[in-house]
MARBA-3410 file (N, C-alpha, C, O; in Angstrom, 1 decimal):
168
2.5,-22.9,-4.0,1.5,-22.2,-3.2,0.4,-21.7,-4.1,0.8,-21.2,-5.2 ~ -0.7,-21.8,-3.9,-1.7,-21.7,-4.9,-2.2,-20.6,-4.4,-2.1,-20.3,-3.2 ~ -2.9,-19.5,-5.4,-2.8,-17.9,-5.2,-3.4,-17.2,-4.0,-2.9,-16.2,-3.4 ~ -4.7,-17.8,-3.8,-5.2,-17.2,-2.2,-4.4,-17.3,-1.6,-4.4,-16.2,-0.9 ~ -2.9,-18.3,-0.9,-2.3,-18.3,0.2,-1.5,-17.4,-0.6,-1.4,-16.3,0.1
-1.0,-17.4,-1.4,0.2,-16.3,-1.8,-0.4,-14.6,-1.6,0.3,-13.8,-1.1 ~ -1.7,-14.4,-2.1,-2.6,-13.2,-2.2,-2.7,-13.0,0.2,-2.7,-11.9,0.7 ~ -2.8,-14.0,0.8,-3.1,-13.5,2.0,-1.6,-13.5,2.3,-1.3,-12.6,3.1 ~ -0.6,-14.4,1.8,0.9,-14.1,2.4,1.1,-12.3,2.1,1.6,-11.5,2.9 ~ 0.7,-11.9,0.7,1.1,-10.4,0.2,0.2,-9.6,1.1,0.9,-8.6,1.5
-0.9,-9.7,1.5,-1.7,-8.9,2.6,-0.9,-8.7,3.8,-0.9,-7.6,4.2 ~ -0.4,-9.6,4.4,0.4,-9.7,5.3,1.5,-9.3,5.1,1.9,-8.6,6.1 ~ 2.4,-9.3,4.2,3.2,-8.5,3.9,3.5,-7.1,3.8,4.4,-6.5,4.4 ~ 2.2,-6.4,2.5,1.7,-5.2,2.8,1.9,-4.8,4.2,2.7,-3.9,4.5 ~ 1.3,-5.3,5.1,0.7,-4.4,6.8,2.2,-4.8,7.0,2.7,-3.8,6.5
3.2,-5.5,7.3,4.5,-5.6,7.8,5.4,-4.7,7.4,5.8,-3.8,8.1 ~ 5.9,-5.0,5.8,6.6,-3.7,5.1,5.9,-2.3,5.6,6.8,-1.5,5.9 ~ 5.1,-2.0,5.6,4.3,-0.2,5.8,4.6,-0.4,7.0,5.7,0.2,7.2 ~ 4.4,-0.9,7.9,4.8,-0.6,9.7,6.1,-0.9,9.3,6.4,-0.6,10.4 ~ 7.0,-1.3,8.8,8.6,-1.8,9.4,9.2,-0.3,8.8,9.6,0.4,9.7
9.2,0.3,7.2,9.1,1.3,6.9,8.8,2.1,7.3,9.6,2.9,7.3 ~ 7.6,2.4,7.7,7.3,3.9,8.9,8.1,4.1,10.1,8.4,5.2,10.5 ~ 8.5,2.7,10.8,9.4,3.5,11.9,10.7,3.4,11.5,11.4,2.7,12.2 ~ 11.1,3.8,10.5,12.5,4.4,9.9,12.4,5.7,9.3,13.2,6.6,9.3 ~ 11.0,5.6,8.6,10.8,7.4,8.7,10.4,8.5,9.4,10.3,9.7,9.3
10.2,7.4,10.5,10.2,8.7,11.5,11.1,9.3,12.1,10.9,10.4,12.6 ~ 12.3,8.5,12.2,13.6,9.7,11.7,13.7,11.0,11.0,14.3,12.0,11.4 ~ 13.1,10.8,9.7,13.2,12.1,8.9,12.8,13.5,9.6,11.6,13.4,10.1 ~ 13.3,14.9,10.0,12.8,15.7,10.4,11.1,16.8,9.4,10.8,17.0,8.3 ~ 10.9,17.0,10.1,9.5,17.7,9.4,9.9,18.2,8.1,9.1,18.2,7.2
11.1,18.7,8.0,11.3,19.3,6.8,11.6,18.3,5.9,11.3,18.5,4.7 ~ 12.2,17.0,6.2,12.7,16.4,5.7,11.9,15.7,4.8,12.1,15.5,3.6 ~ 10.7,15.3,5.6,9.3,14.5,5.1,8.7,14.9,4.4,8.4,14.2,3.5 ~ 8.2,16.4,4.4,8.1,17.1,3.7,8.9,17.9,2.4,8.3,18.4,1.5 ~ 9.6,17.8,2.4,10.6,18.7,1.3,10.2,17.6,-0.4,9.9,16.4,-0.5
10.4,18.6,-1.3,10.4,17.8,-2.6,11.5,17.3,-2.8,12.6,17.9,-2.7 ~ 11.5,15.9,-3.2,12.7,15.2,-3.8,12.2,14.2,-4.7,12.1,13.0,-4.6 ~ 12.1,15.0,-5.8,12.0,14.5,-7.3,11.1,12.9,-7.3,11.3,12.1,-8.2 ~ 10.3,12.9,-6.6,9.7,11.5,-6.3,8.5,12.3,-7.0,8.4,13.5,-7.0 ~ 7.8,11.3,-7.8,6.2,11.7,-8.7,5.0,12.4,-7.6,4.1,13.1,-8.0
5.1,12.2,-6.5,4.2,12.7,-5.9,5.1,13.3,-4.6,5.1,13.2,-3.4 ~ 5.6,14.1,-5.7,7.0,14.8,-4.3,7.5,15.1,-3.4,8.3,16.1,-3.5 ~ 7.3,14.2,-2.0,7.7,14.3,-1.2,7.5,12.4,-0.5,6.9,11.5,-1.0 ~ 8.5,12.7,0.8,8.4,11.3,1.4,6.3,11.0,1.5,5.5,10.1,1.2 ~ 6.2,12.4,2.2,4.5,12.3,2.5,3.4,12.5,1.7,2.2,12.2,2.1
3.8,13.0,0.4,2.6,13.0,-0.7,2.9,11.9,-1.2,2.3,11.8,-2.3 ~ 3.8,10.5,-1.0,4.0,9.3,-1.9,3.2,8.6,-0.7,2.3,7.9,-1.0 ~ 3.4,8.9,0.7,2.3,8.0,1.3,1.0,8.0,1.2,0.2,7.1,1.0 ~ 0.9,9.5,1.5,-0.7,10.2,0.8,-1.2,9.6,-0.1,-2.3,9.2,0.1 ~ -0.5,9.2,-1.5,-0.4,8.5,-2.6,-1.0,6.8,-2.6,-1.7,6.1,-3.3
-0.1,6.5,-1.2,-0.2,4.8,-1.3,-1.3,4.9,-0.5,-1.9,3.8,-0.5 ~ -2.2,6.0,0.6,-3.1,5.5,0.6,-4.7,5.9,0.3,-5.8,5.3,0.7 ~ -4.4,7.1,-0.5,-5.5,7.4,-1.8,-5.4,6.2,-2.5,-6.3,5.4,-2.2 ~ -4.5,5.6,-3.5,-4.3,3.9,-4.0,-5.7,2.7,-3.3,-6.8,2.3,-3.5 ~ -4.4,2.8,-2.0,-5.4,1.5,-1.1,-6.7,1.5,-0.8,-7.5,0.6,-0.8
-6.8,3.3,-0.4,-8.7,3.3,-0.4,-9.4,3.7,-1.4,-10.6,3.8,-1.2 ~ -8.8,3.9,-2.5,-9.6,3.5,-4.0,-10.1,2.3,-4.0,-11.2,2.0,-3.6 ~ -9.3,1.4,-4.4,-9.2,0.2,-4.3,-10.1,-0.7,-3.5,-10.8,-1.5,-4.1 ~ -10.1,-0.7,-2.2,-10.1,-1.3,-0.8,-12.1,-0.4,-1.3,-13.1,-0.8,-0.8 ~ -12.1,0.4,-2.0,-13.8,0.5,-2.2,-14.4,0.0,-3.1,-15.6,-0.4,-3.3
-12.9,-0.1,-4.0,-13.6,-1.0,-5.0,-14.0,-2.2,-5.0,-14.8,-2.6,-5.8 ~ -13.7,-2.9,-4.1,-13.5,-4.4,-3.8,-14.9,-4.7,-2.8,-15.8,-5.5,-3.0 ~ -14.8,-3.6,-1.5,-16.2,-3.7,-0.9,-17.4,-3.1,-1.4,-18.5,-3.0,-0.7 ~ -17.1,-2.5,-2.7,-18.6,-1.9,-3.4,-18.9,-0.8,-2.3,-19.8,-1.0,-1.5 ~ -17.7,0.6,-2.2,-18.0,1.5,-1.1,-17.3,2.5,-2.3,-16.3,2.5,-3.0
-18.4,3.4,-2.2,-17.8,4.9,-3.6,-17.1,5.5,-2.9,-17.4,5.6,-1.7 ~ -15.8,6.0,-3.4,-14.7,6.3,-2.5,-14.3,7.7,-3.6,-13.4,7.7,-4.4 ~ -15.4,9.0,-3.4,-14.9,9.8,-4.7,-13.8,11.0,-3.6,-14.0,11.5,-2.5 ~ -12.3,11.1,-5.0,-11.4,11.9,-4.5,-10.8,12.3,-5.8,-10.7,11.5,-6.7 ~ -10.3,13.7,-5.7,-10.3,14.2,-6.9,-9.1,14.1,-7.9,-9.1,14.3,-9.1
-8.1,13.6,-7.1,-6.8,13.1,-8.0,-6.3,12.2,-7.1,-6.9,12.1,-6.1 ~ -5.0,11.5,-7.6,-4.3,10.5,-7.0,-3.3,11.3,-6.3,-2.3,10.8,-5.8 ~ -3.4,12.2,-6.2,-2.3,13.2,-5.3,-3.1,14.0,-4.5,-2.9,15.1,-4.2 ~ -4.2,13.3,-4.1,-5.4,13.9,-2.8,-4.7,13.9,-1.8,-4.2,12.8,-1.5 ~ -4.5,15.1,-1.0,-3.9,14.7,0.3,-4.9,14.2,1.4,-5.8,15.0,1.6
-4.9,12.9,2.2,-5.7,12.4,2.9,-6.1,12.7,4.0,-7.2,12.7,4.5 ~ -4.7,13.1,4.6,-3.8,13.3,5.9,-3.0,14.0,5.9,-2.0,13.6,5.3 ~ -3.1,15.1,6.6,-2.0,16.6,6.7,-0.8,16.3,7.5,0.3,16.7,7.2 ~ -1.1,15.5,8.4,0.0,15.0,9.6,0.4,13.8,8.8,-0.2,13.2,7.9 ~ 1.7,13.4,9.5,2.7,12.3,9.2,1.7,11.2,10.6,1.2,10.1,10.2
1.5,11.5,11.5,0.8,10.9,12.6,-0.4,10.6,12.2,-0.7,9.5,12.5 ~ -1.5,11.2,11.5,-2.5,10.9,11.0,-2.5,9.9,10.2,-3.3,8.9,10.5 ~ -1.5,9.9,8.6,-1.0,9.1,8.0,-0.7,7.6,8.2,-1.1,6.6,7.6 ~ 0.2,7.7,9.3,0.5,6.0,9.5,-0.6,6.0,10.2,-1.1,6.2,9.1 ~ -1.7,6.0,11.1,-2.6,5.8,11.5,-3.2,5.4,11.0,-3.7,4.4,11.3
-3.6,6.2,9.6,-4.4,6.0,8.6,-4.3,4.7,7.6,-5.2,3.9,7.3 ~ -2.7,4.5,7.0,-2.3,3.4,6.7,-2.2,2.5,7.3,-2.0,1.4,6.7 ~ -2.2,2.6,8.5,-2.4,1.3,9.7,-3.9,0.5,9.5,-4.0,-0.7,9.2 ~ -5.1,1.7,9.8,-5.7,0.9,9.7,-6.3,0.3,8.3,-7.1,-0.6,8.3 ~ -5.7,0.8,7.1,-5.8,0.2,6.2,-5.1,-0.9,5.7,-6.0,-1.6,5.3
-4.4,-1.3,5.6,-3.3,-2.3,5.7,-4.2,-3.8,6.3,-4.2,-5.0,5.9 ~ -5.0,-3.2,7.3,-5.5,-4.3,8.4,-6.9,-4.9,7.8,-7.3,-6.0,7.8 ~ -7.5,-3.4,7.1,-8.4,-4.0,6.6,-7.9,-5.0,5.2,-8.5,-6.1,5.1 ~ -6.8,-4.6,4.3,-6.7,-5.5,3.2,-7.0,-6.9,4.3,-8.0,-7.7,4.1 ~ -5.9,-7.1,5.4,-5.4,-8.2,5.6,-6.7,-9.2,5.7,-6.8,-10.3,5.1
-7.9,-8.6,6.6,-9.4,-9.0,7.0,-9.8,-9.4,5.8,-10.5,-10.4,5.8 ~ -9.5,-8.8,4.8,-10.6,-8.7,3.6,-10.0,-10.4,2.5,-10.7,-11.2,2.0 ~ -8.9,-10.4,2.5,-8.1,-11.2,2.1,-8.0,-12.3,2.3,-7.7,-13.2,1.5 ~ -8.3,-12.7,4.1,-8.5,-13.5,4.6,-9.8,-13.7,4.7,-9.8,-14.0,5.9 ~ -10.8,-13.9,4.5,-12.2,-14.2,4.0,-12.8,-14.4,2.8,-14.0,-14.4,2.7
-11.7,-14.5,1.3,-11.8,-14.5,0.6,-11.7,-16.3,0.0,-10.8,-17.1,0.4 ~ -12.8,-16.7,-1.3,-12.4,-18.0,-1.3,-11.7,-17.8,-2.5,-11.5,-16.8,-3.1 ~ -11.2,-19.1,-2.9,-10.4,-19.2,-4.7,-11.6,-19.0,-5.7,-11.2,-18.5,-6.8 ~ -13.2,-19.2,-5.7,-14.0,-19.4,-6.5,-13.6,-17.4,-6.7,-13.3,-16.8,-7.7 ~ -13.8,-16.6,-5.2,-14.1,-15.1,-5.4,-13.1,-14.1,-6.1,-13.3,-13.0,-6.6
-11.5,-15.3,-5.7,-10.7,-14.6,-6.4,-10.8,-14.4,-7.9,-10.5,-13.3,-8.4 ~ -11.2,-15.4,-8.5,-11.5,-15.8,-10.3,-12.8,-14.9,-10.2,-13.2,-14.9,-11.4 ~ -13.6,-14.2,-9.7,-14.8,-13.3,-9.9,-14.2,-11.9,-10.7,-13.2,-11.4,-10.3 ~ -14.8,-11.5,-11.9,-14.5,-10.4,-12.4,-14.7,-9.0,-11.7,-15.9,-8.6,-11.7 ~ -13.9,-8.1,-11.2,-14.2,-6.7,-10.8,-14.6,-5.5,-11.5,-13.7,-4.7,-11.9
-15.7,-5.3,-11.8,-15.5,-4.8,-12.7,-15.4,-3.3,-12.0,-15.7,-3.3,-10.8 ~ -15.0,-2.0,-12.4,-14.6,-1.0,-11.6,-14.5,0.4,-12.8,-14.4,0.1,-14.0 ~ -14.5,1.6,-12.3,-14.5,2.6,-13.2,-13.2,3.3,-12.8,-12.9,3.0,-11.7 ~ -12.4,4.1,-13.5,-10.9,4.8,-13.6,-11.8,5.8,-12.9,-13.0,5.9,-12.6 ~ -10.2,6.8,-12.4,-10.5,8.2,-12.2,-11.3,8.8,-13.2,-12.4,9.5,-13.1
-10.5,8.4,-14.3,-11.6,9.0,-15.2,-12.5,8.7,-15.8,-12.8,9.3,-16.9 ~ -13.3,7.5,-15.1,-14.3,7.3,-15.7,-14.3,5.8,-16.6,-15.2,5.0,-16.7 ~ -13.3,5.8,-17.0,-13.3,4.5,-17.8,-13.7,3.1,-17.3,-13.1,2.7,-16.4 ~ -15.0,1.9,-18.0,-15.0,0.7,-17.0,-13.8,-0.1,-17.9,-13.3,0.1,-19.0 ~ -13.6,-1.0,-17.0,-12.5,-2.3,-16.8,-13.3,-3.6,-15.9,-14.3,-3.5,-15.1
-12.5,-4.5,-16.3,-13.2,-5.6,-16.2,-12.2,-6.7,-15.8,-11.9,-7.5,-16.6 ~ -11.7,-6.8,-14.6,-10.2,-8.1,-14.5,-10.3,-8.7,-12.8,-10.4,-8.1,-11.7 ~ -10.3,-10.1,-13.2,-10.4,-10.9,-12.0,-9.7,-10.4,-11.0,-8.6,-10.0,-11.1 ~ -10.5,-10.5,-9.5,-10.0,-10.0,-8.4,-8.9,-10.1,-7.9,-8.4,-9.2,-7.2 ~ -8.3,-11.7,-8.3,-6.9,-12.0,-7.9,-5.9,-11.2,-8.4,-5.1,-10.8,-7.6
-5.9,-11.0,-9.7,-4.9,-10.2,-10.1,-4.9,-9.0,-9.7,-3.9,-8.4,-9.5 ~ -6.4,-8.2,-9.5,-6.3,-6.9,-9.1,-5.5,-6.9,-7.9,-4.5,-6.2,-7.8 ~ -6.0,-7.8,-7.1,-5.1,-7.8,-5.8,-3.6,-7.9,-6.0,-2.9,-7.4,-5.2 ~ -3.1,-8.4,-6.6,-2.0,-8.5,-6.8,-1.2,-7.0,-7.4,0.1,-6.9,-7.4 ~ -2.1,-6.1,-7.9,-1.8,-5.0,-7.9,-1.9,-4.0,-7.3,-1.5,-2.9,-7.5
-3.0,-4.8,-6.1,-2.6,-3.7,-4.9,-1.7,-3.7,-4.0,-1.4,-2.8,-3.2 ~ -1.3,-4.9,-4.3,0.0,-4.8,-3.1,1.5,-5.3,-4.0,2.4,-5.8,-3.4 ~ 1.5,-5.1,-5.0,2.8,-4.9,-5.9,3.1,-2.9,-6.1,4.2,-2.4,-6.1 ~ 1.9,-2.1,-6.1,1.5,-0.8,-5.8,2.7,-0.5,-4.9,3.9,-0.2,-5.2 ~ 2.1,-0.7,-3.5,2.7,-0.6,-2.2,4.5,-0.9,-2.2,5.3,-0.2,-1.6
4.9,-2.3,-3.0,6.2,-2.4,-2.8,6.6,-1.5,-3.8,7.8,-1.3,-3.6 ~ 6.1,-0.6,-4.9,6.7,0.1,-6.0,6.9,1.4,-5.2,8.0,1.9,-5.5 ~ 6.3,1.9,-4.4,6.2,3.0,-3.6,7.0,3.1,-2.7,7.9,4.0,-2.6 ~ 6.7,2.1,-1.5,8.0,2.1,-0.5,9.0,1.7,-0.9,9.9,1.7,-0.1 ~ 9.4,1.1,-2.3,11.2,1.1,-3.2,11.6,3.1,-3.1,12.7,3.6,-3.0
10.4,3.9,-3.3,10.7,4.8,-3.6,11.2,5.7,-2.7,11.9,6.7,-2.8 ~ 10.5,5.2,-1.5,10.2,6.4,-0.3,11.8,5.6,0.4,12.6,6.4,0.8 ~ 12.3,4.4,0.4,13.5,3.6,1.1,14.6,4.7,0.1,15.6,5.0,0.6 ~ 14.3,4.9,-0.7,15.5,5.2,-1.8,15.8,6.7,-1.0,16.9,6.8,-0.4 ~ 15.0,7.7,-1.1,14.9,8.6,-0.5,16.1,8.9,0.8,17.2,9.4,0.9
14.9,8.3,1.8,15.2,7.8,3.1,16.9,7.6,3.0,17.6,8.5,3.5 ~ 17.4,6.7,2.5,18.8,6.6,2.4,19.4,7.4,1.9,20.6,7.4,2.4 ~ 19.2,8.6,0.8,20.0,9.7,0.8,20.2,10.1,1.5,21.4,10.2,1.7 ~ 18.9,10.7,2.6,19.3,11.5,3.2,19.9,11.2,4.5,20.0,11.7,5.6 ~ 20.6,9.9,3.8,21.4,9.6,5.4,21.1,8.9,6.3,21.9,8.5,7.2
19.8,8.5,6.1,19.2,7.5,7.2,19.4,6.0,7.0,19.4,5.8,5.8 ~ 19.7,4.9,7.5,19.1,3.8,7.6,17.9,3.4,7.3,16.9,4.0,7.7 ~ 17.8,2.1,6.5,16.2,1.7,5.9,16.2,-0.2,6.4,17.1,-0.9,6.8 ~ 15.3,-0.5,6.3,15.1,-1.9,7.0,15.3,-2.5,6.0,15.8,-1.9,5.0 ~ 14.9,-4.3,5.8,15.2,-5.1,4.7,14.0,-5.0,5.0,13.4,-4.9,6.1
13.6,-5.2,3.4,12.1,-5.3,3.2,11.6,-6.4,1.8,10.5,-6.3,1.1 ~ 12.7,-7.4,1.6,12.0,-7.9,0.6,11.0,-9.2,1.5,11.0,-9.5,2.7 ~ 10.3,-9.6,0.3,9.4,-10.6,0.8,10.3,-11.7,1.5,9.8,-12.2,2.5 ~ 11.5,-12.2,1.0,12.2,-12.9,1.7,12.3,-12.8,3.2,12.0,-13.7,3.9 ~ 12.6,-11.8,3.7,12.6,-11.2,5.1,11.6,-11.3,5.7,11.6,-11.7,6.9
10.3,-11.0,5.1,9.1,-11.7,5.5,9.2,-12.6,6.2,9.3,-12.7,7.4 ~ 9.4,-13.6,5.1,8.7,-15.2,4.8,9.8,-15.7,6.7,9.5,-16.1,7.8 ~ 11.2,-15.2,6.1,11.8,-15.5,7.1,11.2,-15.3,8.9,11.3,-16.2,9.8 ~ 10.8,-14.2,9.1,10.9,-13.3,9.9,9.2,-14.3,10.2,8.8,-14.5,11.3 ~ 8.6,-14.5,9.5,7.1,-15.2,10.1,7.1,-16.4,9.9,6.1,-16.9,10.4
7.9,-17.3,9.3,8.1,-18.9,9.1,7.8,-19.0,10.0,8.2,-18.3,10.9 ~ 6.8,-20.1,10.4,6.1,-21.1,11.5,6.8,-22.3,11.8,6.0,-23.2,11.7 ~ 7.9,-22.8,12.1,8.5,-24.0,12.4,8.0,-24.4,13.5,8.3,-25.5,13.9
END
């Protein structure tokens, strides 16, 4: 599979995994979602807050849109309802964005500045590839969670994907 189809299969993935994963936490009760549990951005909802501060960093960098926010632990969305909305419609735009992309634009250098300022300079493809490797590093974390506290979690490897959208 040559990397644009693999880079639009991961787009599509991204928006699958975050919707299949959201409606398993919405089980969690308010406190639940909320409460600290030792996760880097401590709670079920500041790691989402998290994945999609991430995505719309990113997702500006790519459309050349300044996207200034003052840490990676910006909260975006106060509500859990806001939140998947919000990651909803993000998710959708990767997918749009990915899918209009050619192989010459993937090899194009990004060039982009840190939080803090620093530039960097690295072909699109791989950035992409770190936007949605991001996403699976996060929902490993928020699934992990989720399962302590007793809940049930979906299968979410890309396998399940591939399976679950195979075109025969």
């Amino acid at each position: 599979m040559a990397l644009l189809e693999h880079l639009k299969m991961m787009a599509d993935y991204h928006q699958w995994a975050h919707a299949r994963l959201l409606q398993y936490v919405e089980a969690l009760s308010k406190e639940e979602y909320h409460q600290p549990c030792g996760l880097y951005f401590t709670s079920v909802h500041g790691t989402y807050n998290h994945m999609l501060v991430g995505d719309s960093l990113w997702y500006g960098r790519f459309v050349n849109e300044r996207v200034d926010l003052p840490g990676l632990d910006h909260e975006l969305c106060s509500s859990r309802e806001s939140l998947v909305a919000a990651l909803t419609v993000q998710t959708n735009k990767w997918v749009d964005y990915v899918e209009q992309l050619t192989k010459e634009r993937l090899e194009e250098n990004l060039t982009y500045h840190s939080m803090v300022g620093e530039q960097y300079s690295l072909p699109k493809g791989e950035l992409l590839a770190h936007v949605f490797n991001h996403g699976t590093h996060h929902r490993g974390q928020v699934s992990s969670i989720v399962t302590q506290l007793g809940y049930p979690c979906p299968e979410m490897d890309v396998v399940y994907f591939m399976l679950v959208n195979r075109k025969v």
